[in-house]
PDB file of N, CA, C, O and CB in Angstrom:
ATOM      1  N   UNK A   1       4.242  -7.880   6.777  1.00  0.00           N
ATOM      2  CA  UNK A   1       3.750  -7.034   7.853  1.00  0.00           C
ATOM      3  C   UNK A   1       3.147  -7.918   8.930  1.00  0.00           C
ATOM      4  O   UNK A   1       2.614  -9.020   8.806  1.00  0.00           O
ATOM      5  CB  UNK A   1       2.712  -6.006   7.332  1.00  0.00           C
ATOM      6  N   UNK A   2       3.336  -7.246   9.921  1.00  0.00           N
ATOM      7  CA  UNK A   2       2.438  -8.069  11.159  1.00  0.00           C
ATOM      8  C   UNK A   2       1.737  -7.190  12.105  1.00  0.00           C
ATOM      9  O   UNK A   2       1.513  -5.998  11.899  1.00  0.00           O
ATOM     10  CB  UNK A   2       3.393  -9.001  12.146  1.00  0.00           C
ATOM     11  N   UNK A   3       1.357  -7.946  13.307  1.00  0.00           N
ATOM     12  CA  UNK A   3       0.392  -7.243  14.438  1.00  0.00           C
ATOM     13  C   UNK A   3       0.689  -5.775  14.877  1.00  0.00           C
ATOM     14  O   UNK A   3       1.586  -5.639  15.709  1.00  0.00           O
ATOM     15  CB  UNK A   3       0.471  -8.080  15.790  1.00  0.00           C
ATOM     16  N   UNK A   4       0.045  -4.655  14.420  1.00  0.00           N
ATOM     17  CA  UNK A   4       0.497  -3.830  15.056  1.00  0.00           C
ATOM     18  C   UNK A   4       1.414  -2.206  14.282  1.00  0.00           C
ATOM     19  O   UNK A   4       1.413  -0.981  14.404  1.00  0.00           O
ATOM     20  CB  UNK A   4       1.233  -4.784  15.849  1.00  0.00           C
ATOM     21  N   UNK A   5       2.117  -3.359  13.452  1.00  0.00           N
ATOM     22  CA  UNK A   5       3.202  -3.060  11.996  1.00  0.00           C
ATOM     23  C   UNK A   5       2.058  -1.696  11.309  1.00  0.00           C
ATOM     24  O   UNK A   5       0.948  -1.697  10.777  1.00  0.00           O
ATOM     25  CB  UNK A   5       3.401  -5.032  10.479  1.00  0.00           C
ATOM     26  N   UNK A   6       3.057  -0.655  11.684  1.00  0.00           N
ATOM     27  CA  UNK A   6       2.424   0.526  10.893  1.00  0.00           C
ATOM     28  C   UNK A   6       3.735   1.124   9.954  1.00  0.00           C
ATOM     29  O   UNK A   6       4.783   1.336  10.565  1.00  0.00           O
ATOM     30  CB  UNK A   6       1.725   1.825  12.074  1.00  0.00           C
ATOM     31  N   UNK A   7       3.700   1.331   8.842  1.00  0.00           N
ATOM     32  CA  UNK A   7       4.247   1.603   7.391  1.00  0.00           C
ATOM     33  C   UNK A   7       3.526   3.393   7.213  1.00  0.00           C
ATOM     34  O   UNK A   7       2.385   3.692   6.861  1.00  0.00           O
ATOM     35  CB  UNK A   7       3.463   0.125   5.979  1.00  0.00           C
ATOM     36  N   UNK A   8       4.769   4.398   7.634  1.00  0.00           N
ATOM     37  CA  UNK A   8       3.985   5.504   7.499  1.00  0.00           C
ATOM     38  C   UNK A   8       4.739   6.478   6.047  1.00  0.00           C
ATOM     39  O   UNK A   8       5.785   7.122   6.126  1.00  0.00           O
ATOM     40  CB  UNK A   8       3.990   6.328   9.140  1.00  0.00           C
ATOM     41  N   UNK A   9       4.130   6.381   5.176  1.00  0.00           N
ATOM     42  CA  UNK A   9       4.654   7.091   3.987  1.00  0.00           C
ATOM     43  C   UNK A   9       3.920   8.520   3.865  1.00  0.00           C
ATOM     44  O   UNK A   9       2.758   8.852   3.631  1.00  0.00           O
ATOM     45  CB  UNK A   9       4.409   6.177   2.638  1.00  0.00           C
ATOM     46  N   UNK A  10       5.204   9.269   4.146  1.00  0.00           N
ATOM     47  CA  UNK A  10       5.132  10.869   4.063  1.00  0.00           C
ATOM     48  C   UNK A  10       5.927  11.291   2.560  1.00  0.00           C
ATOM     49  O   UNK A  10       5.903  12.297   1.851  1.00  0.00           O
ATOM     50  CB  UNK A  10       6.044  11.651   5.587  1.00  0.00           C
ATOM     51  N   UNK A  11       6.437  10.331   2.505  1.00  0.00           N
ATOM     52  CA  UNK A  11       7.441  11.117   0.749  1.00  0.00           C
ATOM     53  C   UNK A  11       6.692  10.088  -0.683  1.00  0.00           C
ATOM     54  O   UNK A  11       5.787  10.392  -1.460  1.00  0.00           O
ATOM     55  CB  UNK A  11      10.124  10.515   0.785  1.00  0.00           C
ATOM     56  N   UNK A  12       7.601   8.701  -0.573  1.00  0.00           N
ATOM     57  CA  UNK A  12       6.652   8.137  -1.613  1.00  0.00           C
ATOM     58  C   UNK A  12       6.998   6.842  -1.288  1.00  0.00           C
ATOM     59  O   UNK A  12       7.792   6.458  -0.429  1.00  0.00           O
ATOM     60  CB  UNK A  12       6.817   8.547  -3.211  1.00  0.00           C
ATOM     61  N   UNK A  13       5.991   5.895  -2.441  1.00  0.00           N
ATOM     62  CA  UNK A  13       6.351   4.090  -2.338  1.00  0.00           C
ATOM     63  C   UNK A  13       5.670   3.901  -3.252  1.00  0.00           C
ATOM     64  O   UNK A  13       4.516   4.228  -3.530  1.00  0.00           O
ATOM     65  CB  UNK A  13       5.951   3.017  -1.030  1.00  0.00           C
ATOM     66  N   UNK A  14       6.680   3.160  -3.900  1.00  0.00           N
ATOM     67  CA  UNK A  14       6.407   2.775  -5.487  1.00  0.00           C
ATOM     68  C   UNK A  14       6.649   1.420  -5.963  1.00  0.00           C
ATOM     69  O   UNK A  14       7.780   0.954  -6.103  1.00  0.00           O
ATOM     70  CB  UNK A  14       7.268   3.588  -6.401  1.00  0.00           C
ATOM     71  N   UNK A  15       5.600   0.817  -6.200  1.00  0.00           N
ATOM     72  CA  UNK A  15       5.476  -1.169  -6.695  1.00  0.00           C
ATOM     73  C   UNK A  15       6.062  -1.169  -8.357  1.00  0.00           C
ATOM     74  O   UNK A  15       5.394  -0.928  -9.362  1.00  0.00           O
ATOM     75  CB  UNK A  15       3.165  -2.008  -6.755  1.00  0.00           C
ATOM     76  N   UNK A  16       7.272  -1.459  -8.290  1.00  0.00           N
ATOM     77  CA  UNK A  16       7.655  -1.522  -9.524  1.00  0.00           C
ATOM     78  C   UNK A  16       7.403  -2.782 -10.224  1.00  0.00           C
ATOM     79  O   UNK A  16       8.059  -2.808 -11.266  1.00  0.00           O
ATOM     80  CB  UNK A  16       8.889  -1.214  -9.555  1.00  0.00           C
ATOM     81  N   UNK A  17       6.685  -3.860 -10.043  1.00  0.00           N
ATOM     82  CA  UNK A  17       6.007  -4.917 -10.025  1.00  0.00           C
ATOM     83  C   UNK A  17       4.620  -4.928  -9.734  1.00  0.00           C
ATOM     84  O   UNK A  17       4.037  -3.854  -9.884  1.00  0.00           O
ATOM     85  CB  UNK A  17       6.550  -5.612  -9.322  1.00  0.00           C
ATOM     86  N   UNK A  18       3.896  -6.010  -9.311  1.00  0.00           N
ATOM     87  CA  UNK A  18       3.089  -6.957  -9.160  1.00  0.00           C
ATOM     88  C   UNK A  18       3.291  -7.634  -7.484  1.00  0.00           C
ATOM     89  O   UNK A  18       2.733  -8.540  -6.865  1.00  0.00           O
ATOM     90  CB  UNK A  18       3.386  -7.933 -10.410  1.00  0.00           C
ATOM     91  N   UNK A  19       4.180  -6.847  -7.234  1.00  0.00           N
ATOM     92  CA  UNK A  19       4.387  -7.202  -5.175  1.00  0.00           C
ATOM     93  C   UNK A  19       3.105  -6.085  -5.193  1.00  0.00           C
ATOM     94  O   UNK A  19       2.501  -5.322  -5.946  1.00  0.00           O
ATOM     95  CB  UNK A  19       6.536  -6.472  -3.865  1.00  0.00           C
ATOM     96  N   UNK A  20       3.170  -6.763  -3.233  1.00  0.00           N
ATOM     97  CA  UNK A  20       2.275  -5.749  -2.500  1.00  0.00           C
ATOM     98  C   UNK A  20       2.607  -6.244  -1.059  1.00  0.00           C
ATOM     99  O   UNK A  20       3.591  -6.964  -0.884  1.00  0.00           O
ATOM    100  CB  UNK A  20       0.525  -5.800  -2.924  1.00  0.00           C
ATOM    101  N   UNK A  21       1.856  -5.894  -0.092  1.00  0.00           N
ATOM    102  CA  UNK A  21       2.135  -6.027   1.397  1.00  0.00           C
ATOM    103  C   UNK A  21       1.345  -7.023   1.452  1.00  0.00           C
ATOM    104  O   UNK A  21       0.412  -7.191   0.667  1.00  0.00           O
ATOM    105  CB  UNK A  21       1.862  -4.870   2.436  1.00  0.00           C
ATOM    106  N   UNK A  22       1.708  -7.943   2.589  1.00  0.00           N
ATOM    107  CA  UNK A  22       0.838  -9.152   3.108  1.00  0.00           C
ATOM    108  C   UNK A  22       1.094  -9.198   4.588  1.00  0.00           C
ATOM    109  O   UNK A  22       2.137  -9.278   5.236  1.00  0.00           O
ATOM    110  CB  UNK A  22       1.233 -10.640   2.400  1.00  0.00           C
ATOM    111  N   UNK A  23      -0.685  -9.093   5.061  1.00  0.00           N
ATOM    112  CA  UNK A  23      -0.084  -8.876   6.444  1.00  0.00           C
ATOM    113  C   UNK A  23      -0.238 -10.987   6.871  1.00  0.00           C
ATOM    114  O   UNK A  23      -1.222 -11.725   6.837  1.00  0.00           O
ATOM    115  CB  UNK A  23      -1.415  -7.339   7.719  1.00  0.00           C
ATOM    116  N   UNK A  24       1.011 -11.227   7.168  1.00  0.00           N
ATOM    117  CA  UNK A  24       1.048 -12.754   7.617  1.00  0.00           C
ATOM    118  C   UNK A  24       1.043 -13.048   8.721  1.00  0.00           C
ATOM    119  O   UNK A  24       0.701 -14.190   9.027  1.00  0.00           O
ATOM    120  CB  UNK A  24       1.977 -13.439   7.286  1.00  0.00           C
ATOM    121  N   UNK A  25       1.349 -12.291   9.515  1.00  0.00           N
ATOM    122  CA  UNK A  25       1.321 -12.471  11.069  1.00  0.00           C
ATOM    123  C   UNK A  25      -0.198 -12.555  11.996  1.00  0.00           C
ATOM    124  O   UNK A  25      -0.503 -13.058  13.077  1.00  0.00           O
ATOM    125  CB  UNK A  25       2.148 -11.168  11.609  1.00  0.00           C
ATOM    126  N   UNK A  26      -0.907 -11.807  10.979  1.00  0.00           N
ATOM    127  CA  UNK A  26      -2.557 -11.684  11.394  1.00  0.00           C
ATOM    128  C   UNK A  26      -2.537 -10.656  12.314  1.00  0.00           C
ATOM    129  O   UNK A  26      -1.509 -10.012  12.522  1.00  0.00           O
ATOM    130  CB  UNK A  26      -3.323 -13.058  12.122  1.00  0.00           C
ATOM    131  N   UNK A  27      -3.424 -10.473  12.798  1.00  0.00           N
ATOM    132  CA  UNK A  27      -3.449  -8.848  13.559  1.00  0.00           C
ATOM    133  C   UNK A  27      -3.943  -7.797  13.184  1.00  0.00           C
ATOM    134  O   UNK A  27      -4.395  -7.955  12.049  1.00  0.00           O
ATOM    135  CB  UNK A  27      -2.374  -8.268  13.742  1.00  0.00           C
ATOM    136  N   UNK A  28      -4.152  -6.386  13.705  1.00  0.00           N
ATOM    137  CA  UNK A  28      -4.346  -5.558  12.678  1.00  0.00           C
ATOM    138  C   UNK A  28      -2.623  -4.850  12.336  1.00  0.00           C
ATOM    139  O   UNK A  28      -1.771  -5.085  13.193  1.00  0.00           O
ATOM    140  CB  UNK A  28      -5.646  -4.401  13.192  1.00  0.00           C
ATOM    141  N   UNK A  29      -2.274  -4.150  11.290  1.00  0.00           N
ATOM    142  CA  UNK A  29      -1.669  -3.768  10.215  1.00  0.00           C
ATOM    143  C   UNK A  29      -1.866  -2.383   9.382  1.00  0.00           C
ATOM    144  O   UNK A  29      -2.899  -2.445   8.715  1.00  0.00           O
ATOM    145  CB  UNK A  29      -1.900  -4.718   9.523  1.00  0.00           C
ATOM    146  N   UNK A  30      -1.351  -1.470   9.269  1.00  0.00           N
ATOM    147  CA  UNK A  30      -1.310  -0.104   8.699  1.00  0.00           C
ATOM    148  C   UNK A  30      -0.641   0.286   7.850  1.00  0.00           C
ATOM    149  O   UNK A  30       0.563   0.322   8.105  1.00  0.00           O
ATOM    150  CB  UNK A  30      -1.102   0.663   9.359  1.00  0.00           C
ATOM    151  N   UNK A  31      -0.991   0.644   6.791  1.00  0.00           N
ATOM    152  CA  UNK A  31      -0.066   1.661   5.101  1.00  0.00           C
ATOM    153  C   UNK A  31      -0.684   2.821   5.739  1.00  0.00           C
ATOM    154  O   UNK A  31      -1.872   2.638   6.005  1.00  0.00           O
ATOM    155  CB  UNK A  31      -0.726   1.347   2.805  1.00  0.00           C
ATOM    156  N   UNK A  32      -0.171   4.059   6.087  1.00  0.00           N
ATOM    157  CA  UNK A  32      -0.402   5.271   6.611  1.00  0.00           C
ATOM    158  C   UNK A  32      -0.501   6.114   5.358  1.00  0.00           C
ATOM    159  O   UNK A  32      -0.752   7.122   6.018  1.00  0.00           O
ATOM    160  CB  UNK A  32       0.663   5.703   7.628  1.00  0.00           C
ATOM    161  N   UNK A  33      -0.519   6.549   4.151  1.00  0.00           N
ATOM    162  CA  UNK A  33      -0.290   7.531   3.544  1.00  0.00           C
ATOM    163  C   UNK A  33      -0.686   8.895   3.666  1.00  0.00           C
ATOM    164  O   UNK A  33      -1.694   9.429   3.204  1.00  0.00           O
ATOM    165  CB  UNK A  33      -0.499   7.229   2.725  1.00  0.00           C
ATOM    166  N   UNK A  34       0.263   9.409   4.368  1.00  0.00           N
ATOM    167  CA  UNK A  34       0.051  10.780   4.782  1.00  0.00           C
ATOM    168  C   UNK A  34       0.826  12.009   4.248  1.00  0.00           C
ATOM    169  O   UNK A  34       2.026  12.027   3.975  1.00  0.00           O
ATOM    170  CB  UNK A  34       0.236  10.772   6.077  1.00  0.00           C
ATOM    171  N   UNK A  35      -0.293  13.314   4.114  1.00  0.00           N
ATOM    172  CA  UNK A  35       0.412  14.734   3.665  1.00  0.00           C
ATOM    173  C   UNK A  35       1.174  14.347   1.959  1.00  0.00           C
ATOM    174  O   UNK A  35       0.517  13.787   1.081  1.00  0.00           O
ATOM    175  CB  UNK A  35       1.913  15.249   5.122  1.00  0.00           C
ATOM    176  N   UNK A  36       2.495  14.738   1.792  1.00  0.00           N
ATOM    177  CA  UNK A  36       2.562  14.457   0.273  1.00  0.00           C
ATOM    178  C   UNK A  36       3.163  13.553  -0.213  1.00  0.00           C
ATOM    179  O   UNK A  36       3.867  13.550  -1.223  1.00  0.00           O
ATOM    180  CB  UNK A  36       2.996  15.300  -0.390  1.00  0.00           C
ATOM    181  N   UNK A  37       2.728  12.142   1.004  1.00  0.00           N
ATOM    182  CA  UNK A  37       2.680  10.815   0.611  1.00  0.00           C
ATOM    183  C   UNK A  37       2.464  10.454  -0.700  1.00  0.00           C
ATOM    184  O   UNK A  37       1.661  11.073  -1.399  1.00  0.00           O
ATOM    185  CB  UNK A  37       1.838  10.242   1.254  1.00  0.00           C
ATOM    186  N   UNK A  38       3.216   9.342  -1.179  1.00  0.00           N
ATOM    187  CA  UNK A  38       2.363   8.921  -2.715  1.00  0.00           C
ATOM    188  C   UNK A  38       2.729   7.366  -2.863  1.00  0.00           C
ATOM    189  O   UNK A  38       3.822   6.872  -2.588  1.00  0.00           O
ATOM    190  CB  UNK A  38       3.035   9.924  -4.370  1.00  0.00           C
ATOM    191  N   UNK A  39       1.827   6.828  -3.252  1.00  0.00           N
ATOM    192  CA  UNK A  39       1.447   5.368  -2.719  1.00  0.00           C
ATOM    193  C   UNK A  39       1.172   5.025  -4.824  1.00  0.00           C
ATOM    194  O   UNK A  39       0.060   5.082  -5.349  1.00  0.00           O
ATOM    195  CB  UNK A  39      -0.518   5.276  -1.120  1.00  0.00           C
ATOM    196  N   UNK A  40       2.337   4.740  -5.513  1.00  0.00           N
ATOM    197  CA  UNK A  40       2.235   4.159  -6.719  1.00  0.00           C
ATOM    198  C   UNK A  40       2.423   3.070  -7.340  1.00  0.00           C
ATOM    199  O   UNK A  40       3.321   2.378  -6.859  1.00  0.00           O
ATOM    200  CB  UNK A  40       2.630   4.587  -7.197  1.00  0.00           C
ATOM    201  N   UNK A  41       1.942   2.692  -8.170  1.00  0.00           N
ATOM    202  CA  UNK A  41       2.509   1.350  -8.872  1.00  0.00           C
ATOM    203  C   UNK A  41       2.569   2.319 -10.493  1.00  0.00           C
ATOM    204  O   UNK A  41       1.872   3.189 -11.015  1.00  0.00           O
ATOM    205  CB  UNK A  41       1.135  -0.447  -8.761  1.00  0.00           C
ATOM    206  N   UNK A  42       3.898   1.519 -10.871  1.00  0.00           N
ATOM    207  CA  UNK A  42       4.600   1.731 -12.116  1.00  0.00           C
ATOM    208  C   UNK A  42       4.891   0.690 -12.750  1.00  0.00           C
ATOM    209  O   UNK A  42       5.503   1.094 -13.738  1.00  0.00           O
ATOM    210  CB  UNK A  42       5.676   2.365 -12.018  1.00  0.00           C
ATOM    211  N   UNK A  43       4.811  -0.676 -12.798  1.00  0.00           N
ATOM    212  CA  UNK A  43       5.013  -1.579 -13.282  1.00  0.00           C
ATOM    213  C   UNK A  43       4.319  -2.707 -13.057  1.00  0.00           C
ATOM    214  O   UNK A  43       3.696  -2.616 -11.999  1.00  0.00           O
ATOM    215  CB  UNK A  43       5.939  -1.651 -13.182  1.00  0.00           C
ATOM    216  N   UNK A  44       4.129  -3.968 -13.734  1.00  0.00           N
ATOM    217  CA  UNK A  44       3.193  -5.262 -14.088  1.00  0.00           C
ATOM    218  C   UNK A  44       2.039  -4.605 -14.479  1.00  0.00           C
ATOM    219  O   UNK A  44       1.651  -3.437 -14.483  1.00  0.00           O
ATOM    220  CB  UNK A  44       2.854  -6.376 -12.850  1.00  0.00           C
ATOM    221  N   UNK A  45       1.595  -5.697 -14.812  1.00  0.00           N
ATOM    222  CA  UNK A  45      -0.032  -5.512 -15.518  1.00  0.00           C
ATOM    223  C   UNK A  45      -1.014  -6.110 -14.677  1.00  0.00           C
ATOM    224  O   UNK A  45      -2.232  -6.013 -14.832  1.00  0.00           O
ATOM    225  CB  UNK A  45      -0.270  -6.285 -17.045  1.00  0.00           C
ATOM    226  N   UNK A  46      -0.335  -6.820 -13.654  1.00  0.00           N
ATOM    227  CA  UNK A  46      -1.959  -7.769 -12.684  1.00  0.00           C
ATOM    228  C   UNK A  46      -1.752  -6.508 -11.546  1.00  0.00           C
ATOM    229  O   UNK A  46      -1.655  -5.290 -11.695  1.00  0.00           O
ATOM    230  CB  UNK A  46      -1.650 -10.184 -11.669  1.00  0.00           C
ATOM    231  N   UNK A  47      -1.730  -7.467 -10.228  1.00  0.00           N
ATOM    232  CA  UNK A  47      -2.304  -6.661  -9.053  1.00  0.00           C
ATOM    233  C   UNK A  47      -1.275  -6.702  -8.394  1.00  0.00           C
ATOM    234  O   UNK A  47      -0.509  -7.641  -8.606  1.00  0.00           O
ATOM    235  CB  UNK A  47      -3.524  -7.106  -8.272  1.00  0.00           C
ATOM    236  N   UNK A  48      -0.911  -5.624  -7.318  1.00  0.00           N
ATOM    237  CA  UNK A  48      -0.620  -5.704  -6.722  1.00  0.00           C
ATOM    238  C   UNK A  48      -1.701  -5.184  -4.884  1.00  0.00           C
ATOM    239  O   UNK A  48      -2.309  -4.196  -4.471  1.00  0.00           O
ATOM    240  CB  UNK A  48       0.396  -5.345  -7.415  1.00  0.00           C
ATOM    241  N   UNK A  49      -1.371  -6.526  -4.387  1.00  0.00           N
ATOM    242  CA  UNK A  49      -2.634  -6.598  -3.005  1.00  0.00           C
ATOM    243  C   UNK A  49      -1.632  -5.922  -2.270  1.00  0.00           C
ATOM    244  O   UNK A  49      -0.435  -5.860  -2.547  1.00  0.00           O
ATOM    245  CB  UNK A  49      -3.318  -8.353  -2.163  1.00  0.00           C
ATOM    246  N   UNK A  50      -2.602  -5.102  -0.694  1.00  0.00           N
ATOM    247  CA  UNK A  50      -2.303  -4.665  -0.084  1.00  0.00           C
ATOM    248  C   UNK A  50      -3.407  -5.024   1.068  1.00  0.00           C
ATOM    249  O   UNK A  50      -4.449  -4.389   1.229  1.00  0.00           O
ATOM    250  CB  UNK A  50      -1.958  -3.628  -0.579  1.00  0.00           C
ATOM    251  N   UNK A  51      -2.952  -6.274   1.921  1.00  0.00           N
ATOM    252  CA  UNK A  51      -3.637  -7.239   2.658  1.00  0.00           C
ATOM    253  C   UNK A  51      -3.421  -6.548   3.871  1.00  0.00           C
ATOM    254  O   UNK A  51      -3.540  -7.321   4.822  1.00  0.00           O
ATOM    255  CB  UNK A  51      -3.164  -8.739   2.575  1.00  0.00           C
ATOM    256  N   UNK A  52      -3.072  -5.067   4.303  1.00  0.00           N
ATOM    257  CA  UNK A  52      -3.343  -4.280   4.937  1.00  0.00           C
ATOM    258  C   UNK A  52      -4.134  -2.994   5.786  1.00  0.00           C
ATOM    259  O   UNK A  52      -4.086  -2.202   4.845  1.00  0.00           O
ATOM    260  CB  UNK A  52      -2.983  -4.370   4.679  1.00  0.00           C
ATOM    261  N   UNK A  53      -4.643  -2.419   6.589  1.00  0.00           N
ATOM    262  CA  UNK A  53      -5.723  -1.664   6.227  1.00  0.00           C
ATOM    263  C   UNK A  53      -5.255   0.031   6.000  1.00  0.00           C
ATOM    264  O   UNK A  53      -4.909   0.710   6.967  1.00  0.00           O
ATOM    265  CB  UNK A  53      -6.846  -1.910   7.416  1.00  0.00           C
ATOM    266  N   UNK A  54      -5.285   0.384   5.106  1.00  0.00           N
ATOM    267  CA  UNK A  54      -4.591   1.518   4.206  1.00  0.00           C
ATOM    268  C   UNK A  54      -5.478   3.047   4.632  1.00  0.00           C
ATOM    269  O   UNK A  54      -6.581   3.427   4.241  1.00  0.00           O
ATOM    270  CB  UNK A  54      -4.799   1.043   2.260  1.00  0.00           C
ATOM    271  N   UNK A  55      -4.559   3.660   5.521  1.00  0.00           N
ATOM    272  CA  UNK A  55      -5.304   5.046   6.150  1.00  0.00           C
ATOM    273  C   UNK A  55      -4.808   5.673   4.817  1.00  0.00           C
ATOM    274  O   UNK A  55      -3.833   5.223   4.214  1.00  0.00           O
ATOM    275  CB  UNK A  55      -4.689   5.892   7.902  1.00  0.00           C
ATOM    276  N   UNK A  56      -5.616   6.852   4.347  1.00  0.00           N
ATOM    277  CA  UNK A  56      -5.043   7.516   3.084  1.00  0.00           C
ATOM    278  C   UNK A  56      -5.509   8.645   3.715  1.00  0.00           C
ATOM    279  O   UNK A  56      -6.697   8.966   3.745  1.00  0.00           O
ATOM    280  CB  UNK A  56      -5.541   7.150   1.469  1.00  0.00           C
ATOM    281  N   UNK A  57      -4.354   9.428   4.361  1.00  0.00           N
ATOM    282  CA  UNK A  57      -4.872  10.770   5.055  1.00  0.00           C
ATOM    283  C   UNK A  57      -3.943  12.068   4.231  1.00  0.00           C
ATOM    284  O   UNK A  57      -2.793  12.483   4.372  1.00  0.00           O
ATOM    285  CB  UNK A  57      -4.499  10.704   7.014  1.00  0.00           C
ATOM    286  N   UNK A  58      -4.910  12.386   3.464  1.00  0.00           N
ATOM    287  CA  UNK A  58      -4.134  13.353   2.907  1.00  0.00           C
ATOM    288  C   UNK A  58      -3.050  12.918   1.858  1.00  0.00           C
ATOM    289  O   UNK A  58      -2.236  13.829   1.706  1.00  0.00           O
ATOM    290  CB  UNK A  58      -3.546  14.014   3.965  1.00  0.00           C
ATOM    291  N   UNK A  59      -2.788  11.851   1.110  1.00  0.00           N
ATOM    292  CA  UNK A  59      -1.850  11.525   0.479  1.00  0.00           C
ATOM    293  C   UNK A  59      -2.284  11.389  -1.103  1.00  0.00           C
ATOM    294  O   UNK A  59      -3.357  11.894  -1.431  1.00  0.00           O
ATOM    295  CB  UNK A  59      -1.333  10.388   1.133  1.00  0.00           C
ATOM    296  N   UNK A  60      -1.621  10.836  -1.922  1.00  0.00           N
ATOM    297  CA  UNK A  60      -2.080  10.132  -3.256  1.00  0.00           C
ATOM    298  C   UNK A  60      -1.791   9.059  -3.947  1.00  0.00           C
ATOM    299  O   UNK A  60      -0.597   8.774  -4.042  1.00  0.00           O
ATOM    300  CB  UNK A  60      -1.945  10.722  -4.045  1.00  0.00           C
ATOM    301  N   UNK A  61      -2.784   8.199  -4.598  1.00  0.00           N
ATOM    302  CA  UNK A  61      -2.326   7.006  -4.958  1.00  0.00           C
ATOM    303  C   UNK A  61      -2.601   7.136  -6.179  1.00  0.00           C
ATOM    304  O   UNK A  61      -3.548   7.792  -6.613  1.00  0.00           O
ATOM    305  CB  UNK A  61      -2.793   5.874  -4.346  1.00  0.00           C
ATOM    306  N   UNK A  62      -1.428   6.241  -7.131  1.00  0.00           N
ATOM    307  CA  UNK A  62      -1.674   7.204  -8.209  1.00  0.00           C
ATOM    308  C   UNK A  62      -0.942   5.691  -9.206  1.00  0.00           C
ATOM    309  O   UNK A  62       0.233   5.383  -9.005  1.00  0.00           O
ATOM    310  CB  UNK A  62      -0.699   9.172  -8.089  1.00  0.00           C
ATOM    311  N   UNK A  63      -1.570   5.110  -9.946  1.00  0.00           N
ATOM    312  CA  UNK A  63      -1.664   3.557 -10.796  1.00  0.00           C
ATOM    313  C   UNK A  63      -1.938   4.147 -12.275  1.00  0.00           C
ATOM    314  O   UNK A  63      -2.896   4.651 -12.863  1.00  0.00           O
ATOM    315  CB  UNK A  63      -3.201   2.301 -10.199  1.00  0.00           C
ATOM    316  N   UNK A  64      -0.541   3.809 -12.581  1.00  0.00           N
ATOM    317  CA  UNK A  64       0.037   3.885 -13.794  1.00  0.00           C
ATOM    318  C   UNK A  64      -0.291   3.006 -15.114  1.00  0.00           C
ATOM    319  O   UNK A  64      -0.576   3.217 -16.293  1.00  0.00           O
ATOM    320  CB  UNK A  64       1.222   3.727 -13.488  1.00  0.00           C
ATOM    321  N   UNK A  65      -0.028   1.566 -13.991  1.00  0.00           N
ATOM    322  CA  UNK A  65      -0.248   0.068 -14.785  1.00  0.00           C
ATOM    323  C   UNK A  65      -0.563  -0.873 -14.007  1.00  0.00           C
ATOM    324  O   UNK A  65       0.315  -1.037 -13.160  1.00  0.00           O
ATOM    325  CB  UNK A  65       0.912  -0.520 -15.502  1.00  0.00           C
ATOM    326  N   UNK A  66      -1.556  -1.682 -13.890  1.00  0.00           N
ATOM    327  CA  UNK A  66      -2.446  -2.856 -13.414  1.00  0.00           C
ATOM    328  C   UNK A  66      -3.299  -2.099 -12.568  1.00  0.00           C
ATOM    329  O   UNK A  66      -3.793  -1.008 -12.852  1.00  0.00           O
ATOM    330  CB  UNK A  66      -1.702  -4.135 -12.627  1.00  0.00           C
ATOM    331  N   UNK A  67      -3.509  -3.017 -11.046  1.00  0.00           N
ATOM    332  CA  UNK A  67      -4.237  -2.323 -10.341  1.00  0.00           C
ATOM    333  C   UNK A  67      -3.631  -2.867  -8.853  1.00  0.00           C
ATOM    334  O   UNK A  67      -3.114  -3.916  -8.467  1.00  0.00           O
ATOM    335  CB  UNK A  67      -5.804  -2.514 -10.730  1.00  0.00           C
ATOM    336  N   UNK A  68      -4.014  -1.458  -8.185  1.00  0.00           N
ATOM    337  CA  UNK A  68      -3.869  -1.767  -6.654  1.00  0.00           C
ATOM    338  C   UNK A  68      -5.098  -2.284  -5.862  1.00  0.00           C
ATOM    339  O   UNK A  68      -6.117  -1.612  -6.019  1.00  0.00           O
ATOM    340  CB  UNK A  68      -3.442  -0.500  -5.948  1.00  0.00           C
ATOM    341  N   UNK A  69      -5.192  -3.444  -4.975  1.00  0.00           N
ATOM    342  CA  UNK A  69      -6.028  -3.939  -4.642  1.00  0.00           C
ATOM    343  C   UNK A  69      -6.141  -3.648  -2.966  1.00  0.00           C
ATOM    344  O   UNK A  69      -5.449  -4.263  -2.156  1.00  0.00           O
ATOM    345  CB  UNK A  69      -5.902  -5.172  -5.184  1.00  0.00           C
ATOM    346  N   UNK A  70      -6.733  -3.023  -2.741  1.00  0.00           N
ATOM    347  CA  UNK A  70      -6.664  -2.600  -1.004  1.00  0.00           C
ATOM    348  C   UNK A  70      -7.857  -3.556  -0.042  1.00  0.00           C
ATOM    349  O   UNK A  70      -8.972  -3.094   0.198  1.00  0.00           O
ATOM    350  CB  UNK A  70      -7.185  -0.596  -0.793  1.00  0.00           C
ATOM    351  N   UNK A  71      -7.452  -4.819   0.403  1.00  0.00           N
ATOM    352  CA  UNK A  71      -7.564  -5.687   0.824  1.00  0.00           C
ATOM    353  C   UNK A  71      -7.686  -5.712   2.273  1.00  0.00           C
ATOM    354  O   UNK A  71      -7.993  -6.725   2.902  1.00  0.00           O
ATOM    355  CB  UNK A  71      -6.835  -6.231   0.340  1.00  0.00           C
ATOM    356  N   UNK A  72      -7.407  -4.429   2.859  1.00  0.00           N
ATOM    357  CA  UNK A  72      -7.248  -4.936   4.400  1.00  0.00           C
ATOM    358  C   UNK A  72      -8.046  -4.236   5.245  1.00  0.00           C
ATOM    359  O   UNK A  72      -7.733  -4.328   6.432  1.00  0.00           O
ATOM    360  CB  UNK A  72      -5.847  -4.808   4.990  1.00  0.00           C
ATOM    361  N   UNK A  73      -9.291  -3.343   4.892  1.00  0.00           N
ATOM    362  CA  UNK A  73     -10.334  -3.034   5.164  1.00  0.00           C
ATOM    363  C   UNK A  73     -10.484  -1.400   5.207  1.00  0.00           C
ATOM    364  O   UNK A  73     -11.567  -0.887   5.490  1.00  0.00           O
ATOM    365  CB  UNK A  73     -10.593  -3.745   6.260  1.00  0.00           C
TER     366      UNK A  73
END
C-alpha cells in the first residue's frame, strides 16, 4: 500500500496466512471495512500486521487463528 491507497471492503478479505498489508510507500493509507464488510484471518498461528490505518465502519473482524495486529493507527 502507499500514500493515499484506500482498500474499501464491503463483501469480505480473508488472510489465509500470516500476510498482512504494509504500507511502504509512507504516507497515510486506509483498510475501509464497511457495512457487511468482513476483515478475517483463517490461517497461521503468528500475526498477521496491518501497517495501515483501519476505519472499521460498520463491518466485522472476525480471527479464527493467530492474531491481527492493527498497526497503522
Amino acid at each position: 500500500m502507499g500514500n493515499g491507497a484506500v482498500i474499501n471492503n464491503t463483501d469480505g478479505f480473508t488472510f489465509q496466512s500470516d500476510a498482512g498489508f504494509v504500507n511502504t510507500l509512507g504516507g497515510s493509507a486506509t483498510f475501509a471495512n464497511s457495512g457487511a464488510g468482513v476483515l478475517r484471518k483463517t490461517g497461521g498461528a503468528g500475526t498477521s500486521n496491518i501497517s495501515a490505518l483501519v476505519a472499521n465502519n460498520g463491518g466485522t473482524i472476525d480471527v479464527q487463528t493467530g492474531t491481527i495486529a492493527l498497526n497503522g493507527g
